[in-house]
C-alpha positions as CSV (number, residue, x, y, z in Angstrom):
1,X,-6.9,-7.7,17.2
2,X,-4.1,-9.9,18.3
3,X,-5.2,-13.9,18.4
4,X,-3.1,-16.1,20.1
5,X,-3.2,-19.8,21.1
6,X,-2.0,-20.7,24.1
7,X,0.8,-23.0,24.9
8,X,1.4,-26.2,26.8
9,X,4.7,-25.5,27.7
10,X,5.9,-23.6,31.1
11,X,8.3,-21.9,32.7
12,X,9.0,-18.9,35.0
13,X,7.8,-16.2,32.7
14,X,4.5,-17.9,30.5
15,X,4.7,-17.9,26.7
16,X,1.2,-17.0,26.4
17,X,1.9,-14.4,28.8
18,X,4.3,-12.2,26.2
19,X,2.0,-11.8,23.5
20,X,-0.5,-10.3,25.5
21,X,2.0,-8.1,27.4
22,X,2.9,-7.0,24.0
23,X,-0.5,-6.7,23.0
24,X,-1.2,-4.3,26.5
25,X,1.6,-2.2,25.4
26,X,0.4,-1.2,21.8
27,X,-3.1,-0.5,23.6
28,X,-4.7,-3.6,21.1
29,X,-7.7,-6.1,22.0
30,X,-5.9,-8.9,22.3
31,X,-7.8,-12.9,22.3
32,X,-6.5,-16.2,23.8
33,X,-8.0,-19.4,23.2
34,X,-7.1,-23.1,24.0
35,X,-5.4,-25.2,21.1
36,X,-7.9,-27.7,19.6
37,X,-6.3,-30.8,17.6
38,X,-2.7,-30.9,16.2
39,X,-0.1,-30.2,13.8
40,X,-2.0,-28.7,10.4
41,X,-5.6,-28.9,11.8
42,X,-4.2,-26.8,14.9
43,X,-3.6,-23.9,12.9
44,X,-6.3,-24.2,11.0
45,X,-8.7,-24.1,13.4
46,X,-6.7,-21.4,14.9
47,X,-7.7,-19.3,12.1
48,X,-11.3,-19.8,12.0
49,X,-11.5,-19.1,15.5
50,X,-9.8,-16.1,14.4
51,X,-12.0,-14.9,11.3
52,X,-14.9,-15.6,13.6
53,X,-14.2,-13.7,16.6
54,X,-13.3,-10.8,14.1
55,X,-16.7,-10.7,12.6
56,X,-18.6,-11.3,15.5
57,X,-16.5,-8.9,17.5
58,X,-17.2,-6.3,15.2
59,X,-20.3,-7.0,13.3
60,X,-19.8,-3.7,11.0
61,X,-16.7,-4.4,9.6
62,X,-17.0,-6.0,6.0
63,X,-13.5,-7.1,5.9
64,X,-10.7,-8.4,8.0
65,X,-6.6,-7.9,7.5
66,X,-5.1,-11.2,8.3
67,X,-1.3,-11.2,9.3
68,X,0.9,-13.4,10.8
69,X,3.5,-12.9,13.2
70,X,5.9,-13.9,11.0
71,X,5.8,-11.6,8.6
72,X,7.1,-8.3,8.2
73,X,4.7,-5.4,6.2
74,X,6.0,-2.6,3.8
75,X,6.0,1.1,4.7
76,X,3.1,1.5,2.1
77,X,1.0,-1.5,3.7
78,X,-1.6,0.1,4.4
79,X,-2.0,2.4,1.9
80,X,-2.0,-0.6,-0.6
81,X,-4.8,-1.9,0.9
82,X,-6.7,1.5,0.9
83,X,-6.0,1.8,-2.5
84,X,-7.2,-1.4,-3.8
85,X,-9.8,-3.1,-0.8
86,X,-13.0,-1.6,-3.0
87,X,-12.2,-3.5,-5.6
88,X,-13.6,-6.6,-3.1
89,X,-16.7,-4.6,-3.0
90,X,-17.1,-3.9,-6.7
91,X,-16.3,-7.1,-8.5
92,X,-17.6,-10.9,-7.9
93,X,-14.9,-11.9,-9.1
94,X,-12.2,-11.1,-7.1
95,X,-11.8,-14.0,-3.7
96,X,-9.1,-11.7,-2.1
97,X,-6.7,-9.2,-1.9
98,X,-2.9,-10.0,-0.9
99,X,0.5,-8.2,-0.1
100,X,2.2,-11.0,-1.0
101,X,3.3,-12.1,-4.9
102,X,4.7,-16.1,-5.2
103,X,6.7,-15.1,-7.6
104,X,7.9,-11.6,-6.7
105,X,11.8,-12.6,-6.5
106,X,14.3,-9.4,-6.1
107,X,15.1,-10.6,-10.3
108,X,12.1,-10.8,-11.7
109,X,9.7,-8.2,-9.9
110,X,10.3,-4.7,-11.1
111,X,7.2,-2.2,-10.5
112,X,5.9,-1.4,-7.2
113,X,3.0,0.3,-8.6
114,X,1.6,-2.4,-10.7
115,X,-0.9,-5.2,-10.0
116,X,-2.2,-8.4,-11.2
117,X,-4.8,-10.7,-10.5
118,X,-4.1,-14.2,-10.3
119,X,-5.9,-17.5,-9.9
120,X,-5.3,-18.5,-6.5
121,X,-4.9,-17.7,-2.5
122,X,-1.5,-16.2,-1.9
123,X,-2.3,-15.1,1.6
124,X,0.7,-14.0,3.1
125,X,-0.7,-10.3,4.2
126,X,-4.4,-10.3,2.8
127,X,-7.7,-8.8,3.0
128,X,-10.6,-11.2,3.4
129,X,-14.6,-10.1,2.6
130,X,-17.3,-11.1,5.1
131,X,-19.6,-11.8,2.9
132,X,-17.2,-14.7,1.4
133,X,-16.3,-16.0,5.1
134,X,-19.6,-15.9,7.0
135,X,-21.7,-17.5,3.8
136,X,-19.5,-19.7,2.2
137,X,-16.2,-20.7,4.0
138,X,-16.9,-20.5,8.4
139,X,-19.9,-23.4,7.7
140,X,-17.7,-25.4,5.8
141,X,-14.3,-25.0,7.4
142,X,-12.1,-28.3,8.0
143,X,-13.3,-30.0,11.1
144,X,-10.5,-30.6,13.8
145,X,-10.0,-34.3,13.1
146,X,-8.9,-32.9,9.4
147,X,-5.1,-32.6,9.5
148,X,-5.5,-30.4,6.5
149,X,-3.2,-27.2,5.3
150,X,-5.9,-24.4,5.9
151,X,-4.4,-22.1,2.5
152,X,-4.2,-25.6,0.5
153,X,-8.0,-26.2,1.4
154,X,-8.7,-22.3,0.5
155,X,-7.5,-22.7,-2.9
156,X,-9.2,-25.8,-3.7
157,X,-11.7,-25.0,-6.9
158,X,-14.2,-25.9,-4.4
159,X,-13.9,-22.6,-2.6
160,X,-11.9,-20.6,-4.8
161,X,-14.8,-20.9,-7.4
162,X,-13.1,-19.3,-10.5
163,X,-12.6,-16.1,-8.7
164,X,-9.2,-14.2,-8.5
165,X,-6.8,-12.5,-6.2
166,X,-5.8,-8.9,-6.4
167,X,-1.4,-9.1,-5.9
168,X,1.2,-6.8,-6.4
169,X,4.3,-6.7,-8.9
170,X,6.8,-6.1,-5.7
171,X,5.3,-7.9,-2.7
172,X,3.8,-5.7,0.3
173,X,4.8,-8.5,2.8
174,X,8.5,-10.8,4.1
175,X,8.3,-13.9,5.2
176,X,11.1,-13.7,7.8
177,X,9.7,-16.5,10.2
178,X,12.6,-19.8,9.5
179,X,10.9,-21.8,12.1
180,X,7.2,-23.1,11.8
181,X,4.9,-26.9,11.1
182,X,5.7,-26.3,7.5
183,X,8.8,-24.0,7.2
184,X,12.6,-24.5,8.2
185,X,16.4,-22.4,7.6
186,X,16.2,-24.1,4.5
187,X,13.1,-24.2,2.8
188,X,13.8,-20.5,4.0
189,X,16.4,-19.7,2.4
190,X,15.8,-21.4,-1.2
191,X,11.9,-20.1,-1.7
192,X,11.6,-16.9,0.7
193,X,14.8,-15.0,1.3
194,X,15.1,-13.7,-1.7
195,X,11.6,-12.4,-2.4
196,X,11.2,-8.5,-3.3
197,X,10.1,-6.0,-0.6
198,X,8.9,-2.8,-1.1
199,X,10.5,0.1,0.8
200,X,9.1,3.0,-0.9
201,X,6.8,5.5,0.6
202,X,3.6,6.5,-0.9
203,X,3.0,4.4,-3.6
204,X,0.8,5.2,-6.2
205,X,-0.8,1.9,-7.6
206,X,-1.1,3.3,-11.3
207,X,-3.9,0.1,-12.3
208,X,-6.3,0.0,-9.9
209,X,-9.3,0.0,-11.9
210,X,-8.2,-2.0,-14.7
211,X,-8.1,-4.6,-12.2
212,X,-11.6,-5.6,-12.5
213,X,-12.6,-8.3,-14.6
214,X,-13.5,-7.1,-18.0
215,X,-11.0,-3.7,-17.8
216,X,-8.4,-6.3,-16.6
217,X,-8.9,-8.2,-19.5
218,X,-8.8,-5.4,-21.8
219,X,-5.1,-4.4,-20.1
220,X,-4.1,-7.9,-21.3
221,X,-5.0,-7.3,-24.5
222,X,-3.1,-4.3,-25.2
223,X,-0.1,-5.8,-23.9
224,X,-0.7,-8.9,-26.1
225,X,-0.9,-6.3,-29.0
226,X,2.7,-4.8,-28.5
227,X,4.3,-7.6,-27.3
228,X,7.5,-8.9,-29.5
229,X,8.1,-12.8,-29.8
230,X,11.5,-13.8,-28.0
231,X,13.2,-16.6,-30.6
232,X,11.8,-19.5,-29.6
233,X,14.8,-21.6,-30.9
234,X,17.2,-20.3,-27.6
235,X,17.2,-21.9,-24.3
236,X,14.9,-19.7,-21.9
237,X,16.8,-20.6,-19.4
238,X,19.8,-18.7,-20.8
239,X,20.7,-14.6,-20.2
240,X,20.2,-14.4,-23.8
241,X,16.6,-15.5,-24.0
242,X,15.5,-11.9,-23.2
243,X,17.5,-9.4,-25.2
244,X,19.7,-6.6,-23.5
245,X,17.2,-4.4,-23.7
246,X,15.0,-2.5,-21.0
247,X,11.5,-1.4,-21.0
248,X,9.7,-3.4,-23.7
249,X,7.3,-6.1,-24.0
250,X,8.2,-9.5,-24.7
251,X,6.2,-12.8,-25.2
252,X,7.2,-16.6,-24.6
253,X,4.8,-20.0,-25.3
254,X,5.4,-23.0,-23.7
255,X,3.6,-26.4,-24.0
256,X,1.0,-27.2,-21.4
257,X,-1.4,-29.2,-22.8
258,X,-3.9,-29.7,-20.0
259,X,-3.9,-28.1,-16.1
260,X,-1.7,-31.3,-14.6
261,X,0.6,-30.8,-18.1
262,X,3.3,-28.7,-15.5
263,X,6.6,-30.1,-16.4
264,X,7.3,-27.2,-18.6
265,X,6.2,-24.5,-16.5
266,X,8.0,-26.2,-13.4
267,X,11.5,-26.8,-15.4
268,X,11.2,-22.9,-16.4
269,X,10.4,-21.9,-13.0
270,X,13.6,-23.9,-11.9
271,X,15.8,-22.0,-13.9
272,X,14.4,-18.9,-13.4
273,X,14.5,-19.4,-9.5
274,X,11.3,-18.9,-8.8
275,X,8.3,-20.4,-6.9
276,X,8.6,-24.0,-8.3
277,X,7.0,-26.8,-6.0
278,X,3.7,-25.9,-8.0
279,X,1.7,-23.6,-10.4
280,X,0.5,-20.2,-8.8
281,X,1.0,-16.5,-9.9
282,X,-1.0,-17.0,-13.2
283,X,-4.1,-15.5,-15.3
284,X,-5.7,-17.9,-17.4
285,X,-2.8,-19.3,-18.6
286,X,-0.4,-16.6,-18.3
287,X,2.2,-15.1,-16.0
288,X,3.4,-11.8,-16.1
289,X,7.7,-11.3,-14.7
290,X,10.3,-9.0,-15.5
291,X,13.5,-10.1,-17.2
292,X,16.2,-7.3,-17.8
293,X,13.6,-4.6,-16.6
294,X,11.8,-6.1,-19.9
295,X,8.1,-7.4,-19.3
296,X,7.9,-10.7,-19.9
297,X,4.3,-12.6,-21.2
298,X,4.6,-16.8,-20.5
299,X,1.4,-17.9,-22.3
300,X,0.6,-21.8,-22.1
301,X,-0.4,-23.9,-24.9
302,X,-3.0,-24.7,-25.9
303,X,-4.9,-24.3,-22.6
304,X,-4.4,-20.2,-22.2
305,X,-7.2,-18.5,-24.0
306,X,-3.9,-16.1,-25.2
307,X,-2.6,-19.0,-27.2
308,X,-4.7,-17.5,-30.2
309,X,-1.5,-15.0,-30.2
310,X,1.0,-17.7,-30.9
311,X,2.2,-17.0,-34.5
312,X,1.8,-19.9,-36.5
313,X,5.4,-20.4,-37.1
314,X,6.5,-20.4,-33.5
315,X,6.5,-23.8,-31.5
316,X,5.8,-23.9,-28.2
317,X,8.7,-24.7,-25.7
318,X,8.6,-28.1,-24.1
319,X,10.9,-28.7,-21.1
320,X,10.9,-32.1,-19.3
321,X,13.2,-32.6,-15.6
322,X,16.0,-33.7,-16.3
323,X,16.8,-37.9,-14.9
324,X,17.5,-37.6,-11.2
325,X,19.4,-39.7,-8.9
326,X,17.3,-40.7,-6.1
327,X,18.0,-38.6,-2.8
328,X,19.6,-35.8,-4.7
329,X,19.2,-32.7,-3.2
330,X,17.2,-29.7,-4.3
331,X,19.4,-26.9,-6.3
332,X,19.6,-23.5,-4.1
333,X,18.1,-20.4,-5.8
């Protein structure tokens, strides 16, 4: 299916006319309806009209892919989904799958065969359960006069409900769209450009199973086991934090004494160029990056169940922003 909105503006040759040429040439079903309300709540109720003609369309299907036009998908898209989509079926747990990794930066994502889950929406490329739509999200979705972000409202505990997303290492999906409500060159070029893109063939996803709840846990717990402590007395942010090494384990605590305690996390997230306007990517209280082609544990404490592992001796590392002049711009990744 292609869904389109159609446009206000005109000229000799429609706009809402070329995505349905397109859609004739690729022989796809392709749906137009009429905007309803503006700016955030636009596109939001864009989507549900989406999800809903999807299920309704075709009342078999038990999931639906959701892309946008901005985004460009791997070679091994769809195989990545095939490989992984059961998992939706099999385990309550699990809200989505997703192509797309927040913090899958061409320096820190390594593996194109591994996954995680984390505990939020990434979107971005991702498969969507009926079940989860049609009972839980469609009769609740943001009225129009709601000028709300329709991911923001997804990952609200409210509808997230503890449960996890499915993501790969090396992200399935590009953002290349620079021009959107909430994207411009900028914000493009600092927190997307740079993002990891698969381009080989036929991967096979070597954790599939283990992704389930109790086996994923498990998994964590082996890596906990071999995992050396970095010296906690360095600056993280410095090349030296991780030694020259490649293909080991390493493990790092930092302070985050409740779920709104994010000063550390953020500061580290600066410095490592990564995602940084909030907290996503994580597992109860752990995020999982590569450093030097070395695998890297971040476990927060106290709130991470992992803190356990945290020898006694070993403090964890606090960072705090540095004072900032007002109006000063954002550093570049």
């Amino acid at each position: 299916f292609v869904f389109h909105v159609t446009s206000c503006q005109t000229r000799s040759v429609p706009l809402t006319q070329e995505p349905m040429d397109v859609v004739e040439l690729f022989g796809l079903k392709g749906v137009q309806h009429t905007p309803i309300s503006i700016k955030n709540a636009r596109v939001s109720q864009h989507y549900k009209a989406s999800l809903t003609a999807t299920f309704n369309l075709h009342p078999e299907a038990n999931f639906a892919i959701v892309l946008e036009e901005d985004l460009d998908v791997s070679v091994d898209f769809f195989s990545f989904l095939s490989q992984t989509i059961h998992l939706l079926d099999q385990d309550d747990s699990l809200f989505c799958i997703s192509a797309w990794n927040d913090q899958g930066y061409e320096h820190i994502a390594e593996d194109p065969a591994l996954l995680y889950r984390v505990e939020s929406m990434p979107g971005l490329g991702w498969v969507l359960k009926k079940s989860i739509y049609k009972d839980e999200l469609e009769p609740k979705w943001p009225t129009p006069e709601k000028l709300w972000d329709w991911d923001m409202w997804m990952r609200m505990p409210e509808q997230r409900k503890g449960r996890e997303c499915v993501i790969p290492d090396v992200s399935r999906s590009y953002h290349f769209g620079i021009v959107g409500l909430n994207m411009n060159g900028y914000f493009h070029e600092v927190y997307f450009k740079k993002h990891k893109f698969n381009t080989v063939p036929n991967v096979q996803l070597k954790n599939v199973d283990s992704l389930k709840k109790d086996s994923y846990e498990v998994e964590i717990q082996e890596l906990l086991k071999v995992a050396e402590v970095l010296d906690h007395t360095k600056n993280p942010c410095e090349d030296s934090f991780v030694p020259d090494s490649e293909g080991k384990t390493y493990i790092m605590f930092i302070k985050m004494e409740s779920d709104s305690d994010t000063s550390t996390w953020t500061e580290l997230a600066k410095c490592l160029h990564v995602w940084d306007l909030d907290v996503r990517g994580y597992h109860r209280g752990l995020w999982r990056l590569f450093r030097k082609r070395n695998h890297v544990l971040v476990v927060a404490v106290p709130i991470s169940p992992y803190s356990v592992k945290k020898p006694a001796a070993v403090t964890p590392i606090r960072l705090e922003p540095p004072p900032r002049e007002e109006g000063a711009p954002v550093d570049p990744m």
